[in-house]
C-alpha positions as CSV (number, residue, x, y, z in Angstrom):
1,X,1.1,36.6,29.5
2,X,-1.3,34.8,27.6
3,X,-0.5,32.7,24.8
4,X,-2.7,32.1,21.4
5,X,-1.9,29.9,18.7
6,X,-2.9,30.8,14.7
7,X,-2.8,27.7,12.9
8,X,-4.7,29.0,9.5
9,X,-4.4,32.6,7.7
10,X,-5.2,35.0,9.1
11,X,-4.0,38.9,8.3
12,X,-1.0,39.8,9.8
13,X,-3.2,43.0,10.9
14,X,-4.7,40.3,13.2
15,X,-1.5,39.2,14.7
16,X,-1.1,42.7,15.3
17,X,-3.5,42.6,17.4
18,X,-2.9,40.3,19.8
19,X,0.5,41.4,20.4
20,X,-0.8,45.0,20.9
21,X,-3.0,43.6,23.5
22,X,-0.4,42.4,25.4
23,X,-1.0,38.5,24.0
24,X,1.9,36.3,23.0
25,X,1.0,34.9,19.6
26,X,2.6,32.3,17.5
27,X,1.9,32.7,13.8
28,X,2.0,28.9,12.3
29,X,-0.8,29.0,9.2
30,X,0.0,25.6,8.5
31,X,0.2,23.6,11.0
32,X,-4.2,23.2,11.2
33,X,-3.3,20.5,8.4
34,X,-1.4,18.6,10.5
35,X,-3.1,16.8,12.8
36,X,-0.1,15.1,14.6
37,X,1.8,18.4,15.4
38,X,-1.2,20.0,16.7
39,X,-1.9,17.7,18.9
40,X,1.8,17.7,20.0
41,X,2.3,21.7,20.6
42,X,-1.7,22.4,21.6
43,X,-1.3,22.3,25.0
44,X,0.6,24.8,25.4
45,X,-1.7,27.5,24.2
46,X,-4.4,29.2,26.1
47,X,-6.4,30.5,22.7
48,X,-6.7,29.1,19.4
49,X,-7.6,31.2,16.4
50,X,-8.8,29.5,13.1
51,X,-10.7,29.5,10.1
52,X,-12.0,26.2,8.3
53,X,-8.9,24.1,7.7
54,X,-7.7,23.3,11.1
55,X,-10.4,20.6,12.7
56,X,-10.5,21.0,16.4
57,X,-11.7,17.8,17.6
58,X,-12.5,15.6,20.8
59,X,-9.5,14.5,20.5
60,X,-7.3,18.0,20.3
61,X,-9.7,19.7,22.8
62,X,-8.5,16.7,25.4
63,X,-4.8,17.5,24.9
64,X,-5.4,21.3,25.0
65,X,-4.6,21.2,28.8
66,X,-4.6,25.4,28.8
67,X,-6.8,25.8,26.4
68,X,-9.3,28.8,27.2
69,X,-10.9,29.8,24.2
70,X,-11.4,29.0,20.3
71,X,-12.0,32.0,18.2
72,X,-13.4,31.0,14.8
73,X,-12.9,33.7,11.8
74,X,-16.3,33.7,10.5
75,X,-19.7,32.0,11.0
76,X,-19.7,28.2,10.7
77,X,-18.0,26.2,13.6
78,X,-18.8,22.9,12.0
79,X,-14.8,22.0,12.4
80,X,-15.1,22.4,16.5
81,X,-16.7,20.3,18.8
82,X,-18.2,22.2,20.6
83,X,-20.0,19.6,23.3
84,X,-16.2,18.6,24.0
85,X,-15.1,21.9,24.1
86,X,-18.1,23.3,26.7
87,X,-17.3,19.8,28.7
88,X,-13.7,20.8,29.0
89,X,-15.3,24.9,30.0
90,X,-13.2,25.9,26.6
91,X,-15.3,29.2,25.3
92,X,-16.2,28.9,21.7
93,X,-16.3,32.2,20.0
94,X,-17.1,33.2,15.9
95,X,-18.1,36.1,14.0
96,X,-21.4,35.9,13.0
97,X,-21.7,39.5,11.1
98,X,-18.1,39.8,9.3
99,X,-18.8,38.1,6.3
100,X,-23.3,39.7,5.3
101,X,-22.1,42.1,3.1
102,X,-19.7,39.9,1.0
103,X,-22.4,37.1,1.0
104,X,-25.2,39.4,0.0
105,X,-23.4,41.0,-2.9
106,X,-22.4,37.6,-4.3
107,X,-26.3,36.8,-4.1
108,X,-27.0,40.3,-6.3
109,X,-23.9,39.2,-8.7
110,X,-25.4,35.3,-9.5
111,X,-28.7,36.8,-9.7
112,X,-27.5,39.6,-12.5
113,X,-25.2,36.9,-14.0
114,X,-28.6,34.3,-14.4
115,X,-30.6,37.2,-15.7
116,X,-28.4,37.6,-18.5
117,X,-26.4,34.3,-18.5
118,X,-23.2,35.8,-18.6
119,X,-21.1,32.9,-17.9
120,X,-22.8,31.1,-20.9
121,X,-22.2,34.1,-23.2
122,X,-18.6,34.6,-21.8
123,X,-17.7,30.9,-22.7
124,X,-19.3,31.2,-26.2
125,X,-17.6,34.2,-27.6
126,X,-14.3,32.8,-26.1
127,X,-14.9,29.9,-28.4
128,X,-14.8,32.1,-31.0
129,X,-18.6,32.0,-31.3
130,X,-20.9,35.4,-31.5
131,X,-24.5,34.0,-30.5
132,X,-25.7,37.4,-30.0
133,X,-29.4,36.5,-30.9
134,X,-28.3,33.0,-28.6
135,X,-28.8,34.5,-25.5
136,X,-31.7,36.6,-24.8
137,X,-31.8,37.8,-21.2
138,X,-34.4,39.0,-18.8
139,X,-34.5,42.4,-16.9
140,X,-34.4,42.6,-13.1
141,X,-36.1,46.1,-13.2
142,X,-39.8,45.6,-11.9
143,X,-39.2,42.0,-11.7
144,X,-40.4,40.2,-8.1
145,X,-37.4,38.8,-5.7
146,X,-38.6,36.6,-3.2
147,X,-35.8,36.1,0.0
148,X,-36.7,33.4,1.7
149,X,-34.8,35.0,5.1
150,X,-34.7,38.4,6.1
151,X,-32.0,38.2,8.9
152,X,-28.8,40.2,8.7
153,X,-27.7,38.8,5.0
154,X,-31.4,38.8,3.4
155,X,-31.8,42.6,4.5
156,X,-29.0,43.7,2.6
157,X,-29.7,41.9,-0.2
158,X,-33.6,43.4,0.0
159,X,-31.4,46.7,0.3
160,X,-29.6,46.3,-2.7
161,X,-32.5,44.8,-5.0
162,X,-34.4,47.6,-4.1
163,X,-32.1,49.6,-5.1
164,X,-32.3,48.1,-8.6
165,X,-36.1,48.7,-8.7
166,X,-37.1,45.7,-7.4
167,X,-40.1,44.8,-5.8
168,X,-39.1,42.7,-2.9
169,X,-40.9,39.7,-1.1
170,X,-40.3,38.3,2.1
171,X,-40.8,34.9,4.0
172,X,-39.7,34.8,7.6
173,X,-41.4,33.7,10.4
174,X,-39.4,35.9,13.0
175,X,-39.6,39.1,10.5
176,X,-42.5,41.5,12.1
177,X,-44.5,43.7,9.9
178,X,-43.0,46.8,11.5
179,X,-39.2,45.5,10.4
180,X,-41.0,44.8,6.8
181,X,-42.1,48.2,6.5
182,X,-38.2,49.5,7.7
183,X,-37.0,47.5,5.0
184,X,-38.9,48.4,2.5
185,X,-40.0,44.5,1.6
186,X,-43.4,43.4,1.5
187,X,-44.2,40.2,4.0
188,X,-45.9,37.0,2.8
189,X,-46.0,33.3,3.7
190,X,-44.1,30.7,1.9
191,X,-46.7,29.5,-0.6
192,X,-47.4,33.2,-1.8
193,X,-43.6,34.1,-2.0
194,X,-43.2,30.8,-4.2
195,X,-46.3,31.7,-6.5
196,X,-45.1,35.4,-7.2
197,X,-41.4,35.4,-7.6
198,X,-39.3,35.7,-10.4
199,X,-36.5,35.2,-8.6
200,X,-35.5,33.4,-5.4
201,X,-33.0,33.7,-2.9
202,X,-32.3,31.8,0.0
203,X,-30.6,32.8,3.2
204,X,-31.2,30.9,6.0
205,X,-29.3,28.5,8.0
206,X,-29.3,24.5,7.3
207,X,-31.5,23.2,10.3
208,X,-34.2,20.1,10.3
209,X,-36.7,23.1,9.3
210,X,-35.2,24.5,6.7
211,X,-33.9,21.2,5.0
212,X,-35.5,21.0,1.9
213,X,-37.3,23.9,2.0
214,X,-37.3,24.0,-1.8
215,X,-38.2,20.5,-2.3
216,X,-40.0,19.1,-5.1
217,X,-43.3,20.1,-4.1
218,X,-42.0,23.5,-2.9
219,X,-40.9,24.1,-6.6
220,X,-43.6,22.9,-8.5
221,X,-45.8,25.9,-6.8
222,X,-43.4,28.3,-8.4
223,X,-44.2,30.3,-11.4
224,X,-43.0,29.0,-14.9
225,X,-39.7,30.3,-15.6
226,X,-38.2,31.5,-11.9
227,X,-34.9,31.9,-11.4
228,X,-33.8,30.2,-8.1
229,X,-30.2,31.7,-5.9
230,X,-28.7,29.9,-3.3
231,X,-25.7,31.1,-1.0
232,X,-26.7,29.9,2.1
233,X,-26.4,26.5,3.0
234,X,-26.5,23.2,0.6
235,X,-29.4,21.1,1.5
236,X,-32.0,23.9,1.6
237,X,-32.8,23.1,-2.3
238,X,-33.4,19.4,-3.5
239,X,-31.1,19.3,-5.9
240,X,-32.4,15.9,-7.9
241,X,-35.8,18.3,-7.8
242,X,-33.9,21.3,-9.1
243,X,-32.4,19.5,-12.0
244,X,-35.4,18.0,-13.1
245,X,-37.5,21.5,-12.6
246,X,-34.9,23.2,-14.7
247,X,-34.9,19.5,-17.5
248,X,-38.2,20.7,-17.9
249,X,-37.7,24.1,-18.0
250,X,-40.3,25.3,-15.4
251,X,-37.2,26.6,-13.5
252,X,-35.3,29.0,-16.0
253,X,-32.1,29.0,-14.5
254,X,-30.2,28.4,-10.9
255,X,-27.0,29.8,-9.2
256,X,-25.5,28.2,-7.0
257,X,-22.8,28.7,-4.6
258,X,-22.9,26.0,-1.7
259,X,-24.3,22.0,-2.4
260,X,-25.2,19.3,-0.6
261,X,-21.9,17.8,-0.5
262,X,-18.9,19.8,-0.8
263,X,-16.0,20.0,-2.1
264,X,-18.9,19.3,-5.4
265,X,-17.0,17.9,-8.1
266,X,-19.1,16.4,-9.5
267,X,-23.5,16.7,-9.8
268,X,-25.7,16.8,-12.7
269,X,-26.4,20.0,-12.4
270,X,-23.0,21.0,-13.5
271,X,-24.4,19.5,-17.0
272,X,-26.7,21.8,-17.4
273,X,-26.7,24.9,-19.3
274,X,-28.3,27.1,-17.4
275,X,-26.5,26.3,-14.0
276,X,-23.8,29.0,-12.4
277,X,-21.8,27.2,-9.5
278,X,-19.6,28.8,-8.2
279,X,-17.3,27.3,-5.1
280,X,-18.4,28.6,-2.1
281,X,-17.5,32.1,-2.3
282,X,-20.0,34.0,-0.3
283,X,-17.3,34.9,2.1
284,X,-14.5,35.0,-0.1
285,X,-13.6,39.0,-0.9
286,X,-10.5,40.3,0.4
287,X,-12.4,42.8,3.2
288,X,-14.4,40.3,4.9
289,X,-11.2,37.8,5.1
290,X,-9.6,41.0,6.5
291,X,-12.5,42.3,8.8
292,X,-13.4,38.6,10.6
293,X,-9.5,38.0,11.4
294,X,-9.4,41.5,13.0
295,X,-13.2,40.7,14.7
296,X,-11.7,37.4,16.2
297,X,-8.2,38.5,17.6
298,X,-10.2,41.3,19.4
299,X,-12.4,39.0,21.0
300,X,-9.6,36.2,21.8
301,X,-7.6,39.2,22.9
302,X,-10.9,41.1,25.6
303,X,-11.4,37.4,26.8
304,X,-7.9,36.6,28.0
305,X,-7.1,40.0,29.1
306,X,-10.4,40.9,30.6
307,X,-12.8,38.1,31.0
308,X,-14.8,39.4,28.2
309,X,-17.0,37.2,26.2
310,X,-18.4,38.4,23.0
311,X,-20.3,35.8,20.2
312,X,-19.7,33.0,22.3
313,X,-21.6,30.2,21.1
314,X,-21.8,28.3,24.4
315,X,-21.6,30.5,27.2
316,X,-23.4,33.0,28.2
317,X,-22.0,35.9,29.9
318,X,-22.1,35.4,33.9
319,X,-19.9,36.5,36.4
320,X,-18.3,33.8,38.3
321,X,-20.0,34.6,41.6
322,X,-23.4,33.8,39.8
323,X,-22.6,31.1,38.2
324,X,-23.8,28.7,40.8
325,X,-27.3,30.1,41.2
326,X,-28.1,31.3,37.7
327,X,-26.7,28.5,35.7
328,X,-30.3,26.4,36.5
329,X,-32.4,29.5,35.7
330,X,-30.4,29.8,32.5
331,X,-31.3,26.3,31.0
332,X,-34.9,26.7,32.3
333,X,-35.3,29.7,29.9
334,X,-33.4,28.2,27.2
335,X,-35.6,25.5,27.9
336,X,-38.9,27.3,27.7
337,X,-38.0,29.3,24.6
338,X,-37.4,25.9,22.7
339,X,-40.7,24.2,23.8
340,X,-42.5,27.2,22.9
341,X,-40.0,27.6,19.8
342,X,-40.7,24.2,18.1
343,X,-44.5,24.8,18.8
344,X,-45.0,28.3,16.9
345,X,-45.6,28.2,13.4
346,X,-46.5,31.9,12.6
347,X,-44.3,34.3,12.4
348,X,-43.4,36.0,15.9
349,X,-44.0,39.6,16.6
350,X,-43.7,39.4,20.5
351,X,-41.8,37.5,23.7
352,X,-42.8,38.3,26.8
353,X,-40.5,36.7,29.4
354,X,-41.9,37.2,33.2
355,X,-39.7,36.5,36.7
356,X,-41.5,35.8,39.8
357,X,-40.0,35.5,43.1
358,X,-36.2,34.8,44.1
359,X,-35.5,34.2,40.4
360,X,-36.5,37.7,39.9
361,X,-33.8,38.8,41.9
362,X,-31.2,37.4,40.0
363,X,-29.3,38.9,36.6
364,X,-32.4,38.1,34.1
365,X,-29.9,39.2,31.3
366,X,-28.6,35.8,30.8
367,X,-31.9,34.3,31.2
368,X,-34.1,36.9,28.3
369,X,-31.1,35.6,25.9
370,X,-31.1,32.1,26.7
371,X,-34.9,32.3,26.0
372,X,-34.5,33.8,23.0
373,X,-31.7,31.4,22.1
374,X,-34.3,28.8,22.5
375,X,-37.2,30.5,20.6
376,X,-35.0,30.9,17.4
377,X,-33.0,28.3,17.5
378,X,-35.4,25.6,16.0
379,X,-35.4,28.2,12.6
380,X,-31.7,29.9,13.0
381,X,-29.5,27.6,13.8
382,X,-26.5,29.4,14.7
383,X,-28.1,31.6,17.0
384,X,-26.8,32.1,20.6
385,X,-27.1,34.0,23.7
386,X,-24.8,36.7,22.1
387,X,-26.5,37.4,18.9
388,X,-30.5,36.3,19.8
389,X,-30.9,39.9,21.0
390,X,-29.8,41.6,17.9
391,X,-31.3,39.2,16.0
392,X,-34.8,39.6,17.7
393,X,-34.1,43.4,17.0
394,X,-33.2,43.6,13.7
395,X,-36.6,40.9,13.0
396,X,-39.0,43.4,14.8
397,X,-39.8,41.1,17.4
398,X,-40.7,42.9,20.5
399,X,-39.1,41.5,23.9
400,X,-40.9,42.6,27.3
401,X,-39.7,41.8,31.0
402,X,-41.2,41.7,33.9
403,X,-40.2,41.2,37.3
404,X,-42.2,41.0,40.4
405,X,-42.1,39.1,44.0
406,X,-44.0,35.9,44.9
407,X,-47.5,35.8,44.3
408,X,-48.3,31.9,43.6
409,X,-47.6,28.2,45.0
410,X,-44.3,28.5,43.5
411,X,-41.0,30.4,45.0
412,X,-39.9,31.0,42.1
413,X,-40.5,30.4,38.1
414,X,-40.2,31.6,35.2
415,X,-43.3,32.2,32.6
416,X,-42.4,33.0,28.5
417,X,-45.7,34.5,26.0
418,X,-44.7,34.1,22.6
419,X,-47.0,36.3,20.8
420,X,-47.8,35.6,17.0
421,X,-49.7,37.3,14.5
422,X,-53.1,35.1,15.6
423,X,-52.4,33.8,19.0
424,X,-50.4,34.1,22.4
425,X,-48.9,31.0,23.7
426,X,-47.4,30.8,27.6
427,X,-45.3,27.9,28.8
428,X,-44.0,28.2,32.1
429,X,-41.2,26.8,34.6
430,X,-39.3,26.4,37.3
431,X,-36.4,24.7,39.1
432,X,-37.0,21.8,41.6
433,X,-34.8,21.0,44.7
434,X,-32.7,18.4,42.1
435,X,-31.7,21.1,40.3
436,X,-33.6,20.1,36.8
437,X,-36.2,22.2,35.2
438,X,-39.5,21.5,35.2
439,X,-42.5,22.9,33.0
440,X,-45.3,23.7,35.3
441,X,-48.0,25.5,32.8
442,X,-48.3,25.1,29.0
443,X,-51.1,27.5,27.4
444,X,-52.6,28.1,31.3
445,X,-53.2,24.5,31.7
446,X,-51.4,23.5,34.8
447,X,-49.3,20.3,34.6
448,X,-45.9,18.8,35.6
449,X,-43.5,17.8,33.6
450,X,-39.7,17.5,33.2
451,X,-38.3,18.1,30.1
452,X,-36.4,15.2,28.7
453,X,-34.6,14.6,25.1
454,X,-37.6,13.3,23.3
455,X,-40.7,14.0,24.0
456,X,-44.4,14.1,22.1
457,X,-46.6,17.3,22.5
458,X,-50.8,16.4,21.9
459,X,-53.4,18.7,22.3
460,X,-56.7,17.3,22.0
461,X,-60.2,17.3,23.2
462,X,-60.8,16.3,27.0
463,X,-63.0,13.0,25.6
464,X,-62.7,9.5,27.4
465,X,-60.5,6.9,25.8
466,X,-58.4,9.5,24.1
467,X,-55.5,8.3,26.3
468,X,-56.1,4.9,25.9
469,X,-55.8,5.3,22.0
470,X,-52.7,7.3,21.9
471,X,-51.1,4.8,24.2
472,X,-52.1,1.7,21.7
473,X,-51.1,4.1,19.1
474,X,-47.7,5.1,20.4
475,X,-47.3,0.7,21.1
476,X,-48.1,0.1,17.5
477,X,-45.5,2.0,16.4
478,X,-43.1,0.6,18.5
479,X,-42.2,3.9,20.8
480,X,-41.7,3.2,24.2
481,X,-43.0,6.1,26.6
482,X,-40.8,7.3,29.3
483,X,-43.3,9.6,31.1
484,X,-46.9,10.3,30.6
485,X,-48.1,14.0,31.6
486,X,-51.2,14.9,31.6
487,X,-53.5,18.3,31.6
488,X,-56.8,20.2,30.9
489,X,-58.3,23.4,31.1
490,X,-62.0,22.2,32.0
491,X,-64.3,19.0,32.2
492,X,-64.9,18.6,28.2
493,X,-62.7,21.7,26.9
494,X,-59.2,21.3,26.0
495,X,-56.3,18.9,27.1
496,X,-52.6,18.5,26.7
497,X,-50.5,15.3,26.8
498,X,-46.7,16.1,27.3
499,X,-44.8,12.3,27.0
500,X,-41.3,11.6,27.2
501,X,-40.2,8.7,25.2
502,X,-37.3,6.7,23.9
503,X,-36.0,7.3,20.2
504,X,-37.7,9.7,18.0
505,X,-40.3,10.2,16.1
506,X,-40.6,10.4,12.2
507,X,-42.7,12.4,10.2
508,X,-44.9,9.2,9.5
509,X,-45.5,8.3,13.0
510,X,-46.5,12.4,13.9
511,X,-49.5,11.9,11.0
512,X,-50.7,9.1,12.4
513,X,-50.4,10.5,15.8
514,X,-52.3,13.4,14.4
515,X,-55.2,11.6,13.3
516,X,-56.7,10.0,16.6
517,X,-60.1,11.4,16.8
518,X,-60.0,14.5,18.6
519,X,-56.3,15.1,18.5
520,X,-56.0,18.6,17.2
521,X,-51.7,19.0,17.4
522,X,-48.8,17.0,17.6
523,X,-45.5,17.9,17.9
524,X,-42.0,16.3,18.0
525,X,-40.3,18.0,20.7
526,X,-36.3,17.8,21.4
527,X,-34.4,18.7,24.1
């Protein structure tokens, strides 16, 4: 019989669970805080169920000699390692969905709170103040909401501020204008969204993308007097920015539930007085506590029992007899779909992912969501080979296949079409005798290239001295290049330079990069 530890709370309801399933379960909710005695008792246990408090580390992941699986009661996994714990073939498991609804109506409650500064008012009259004429609200009715990320959580909220007459903006580059229509939302690019909006709400993940993505610039486009709603991540708004914007009063108000740095106990924003923080309470209602302890112990429970993986964050769900041959094939198209990820910058409508010879053969299951994985992953950070299918469905996105034997050079590859709203872009790959992917065709310019940490993507104009220039270029600045791969579609027409090189680049050294004469793109690429 298996046996699972609970080191935080979770519902008894939960504990149920696993024992109903036939899994031996030892209920300790304290014991996460204790670093010592978890290391002492952990290897013992062949799951681990958790929420936030208990950090499993490199260090307890190395003394979990049984240890199958970690089962994380909600979204973020920030307190797992999860290299370590894919080194030691530990599955990491969360629940992605448990906790939308929660989050979204806590992004509808600060929004009505800011519109009529009820915390304000609330604190006033309990001073024995009564500043009716003091506070002057606004009405939501009719009023625009832009969401700035229309995934599972931004929907609902759309849902609800429809609902409450709304009119409802959108900016997402995976969002389709098919799923826009469904939702009843209107779709627009980022600029538009923060020129229109009366209010804004965020929901998107923290990734090198998103950082920022109200940053000073970002809110000086706004209009005059929006109201700005974050209960996503801390780090998407600059918050020095913020509390100048709302000093000034071109922002009229903010509400905020996550920050930067958290526990927050202190920023200037808490000075001001039309601020709402509140601590990090997206998730915090008694039925999404309840429904992602129950969502865990029946995955922990299917995974021990049966073999069953669901939301696993870094495995994908392969039999052990394919294992050997699709494993390659799997971190080709994972592969693929972040090169051609981290080159799209208009919103996706398409993927087509295409198998030719032996590969074609194989389970392409695996391989569609690990390309998927990679195409969203640059944007949505905690997206994996479980959830990039329903999330590529509920965006719109369209996902084709297609399988067919040997027709080229190659035995087998592997060719992905992202298709945008202007454009299709191909990349394709394959596997070489080593074992390590390769990209063999970017755009149908044929080149070869393995695909390295770092790397620099240039497309420019087939002119002479062009590589010369970039190499001076690349010396000036002190990079050192690993590889050099070069490609063109004709004499004169265009030309790709795909260079793998140590370090990394900054935003600084991409802009000078991008002005060489006839340099029309360049792209940090990472792997």
């Amino acid at each position: 019989m298996p046996k699972v530890l609970v080191s935080d709370k979770l519902s008894k309801t939960a504990v149920q669970i696993f024992k109903d399933n036939g899994v031996e379960v030892d209920y300790l909710p304290d014991l996460g805080k204790d670093k010592e005695k978890l290391l002492e008792v952990i290897g013992q246990y062949d799951g681990l169920a958790i929420r936030s408090a208990t950090k499993v580390t490199e260090k307890v992941i190395a003394a979990a000699t049984n240890l199958k699986v970690i089962g994380r009661a909600g979204i973020g996994v920030d307190n797992v390692d999860i290299p370590a714990a894919t080194k030691k073939g530990v599955i990491v498991m969360n629940t992605p969905f448990g906790n939308s609804i929660t989050t979204a109506e806590h992004a509808i409650s600060l929004m009505m709170a800011l519109a009529r500064q009820l915390p304000e008012a609330d604190a006033s009259t309990r001073a024995g103040k009564w500043e009716k004429n003091r506070f002057m609200g606004v009405e939501v009715t009719n009023k625009v909401l832009g969401i700035i990320g229309c995934g599972n959580i931004g929907s609902i909220v759309a849902d609800r501020a429809l609902g409450l007459r709304m009119k409802v903006i959108a900016f997402d580059p995976f969002l389709s204008a098919d799923r826009a229509v469904t939702l009843g939302v209107e779709k627009v690019e980022l600029d538009e969204l923060l020129t229109r909006a009366d209010f804004i709400t965020l929901h998107v993940p923290l990734t090198e993308q998103t950082k920022n993505v109200l940053s000073a610039e970002a809110i000086a486009k706004t209009k005059k007097g929006v109201r700005i709603i974050n209960c996503a991540r801390g780090g998407l708004v600059d918050e020095a920015a913020l509390y100048d914007a709302l000093k000034s009063g071109h922002v009229a108000g903010a509400a905020l539930d996550v920050f930067l740095e958290e526990p927050a106990t202190e920023s200037p924003l808490f000075t001001l007085e039309n601020v709402i923080c509140t601590p990090h309470l997206g998730a915090s209602t008694t039925e999404a506590q309840e429904n992602v302890a129950l969502q865990v112990a029946e995955q922990i429970s299917a995974y021990l029992m049966t073999g069953e993986i669901t939301n696993a964050l870094n495995f994908p769900s392969i039999s052990a007899e394919e294992a050997p041959r699709l494993t390659p094939w799997v971190k080709l198209a994972e592969a693929l779909g972040s090169f051609a990820g981290q080159l799209t910058e208009t919103s996706i409508t398409g993927i087509r992912i295409e198998f030719e010879g032996a590969v074609a053969a194989l389970n392409t299951k695996p391989m569609v969501a690990a390309a998927l994985t990679g195409v969203m992953k640059p944007l949505l950070a905690d997206v994996n080979m479980v959830s990039a299918p329903q999330i590529a469905k509920e965006r719109g996105m369209q996902v084709e296949t297609v399988t067919r034997e040997q027709q080229g050079a190659y035995e087998s590859y592997i060719r992905l079409t992202v298709i945008t709203e202007r454009q299709e872009r191909a990349v394709a790959g394959t596997i070489f005798a080593n074992g390590k992917p390769r990209v063999i065709q970017v755009k149908g310019i044929n080149m070869e290239a393995e695909l390295t940490g770092s790397m620099i993507y240039v497309t420019n104009e087939d002119k002479p001295g062009h590589i010369g220039r970039l190499g001076t270029t690349l010396g000036d600045l002190g990079i050192n290049i690993a590889n050099f791969n070069l490609g063109r579609a004709d004499v004169g027409g265009d030309a790709i330079a795909l260079l793998s090189i140590d370090g990394n680049l900054t935003d600084d050294h991409l802009k000078t990069i991008a002005a060489l004469p006839g340099v029309k793109q360049a792209k940090a690429l990472r792997f």
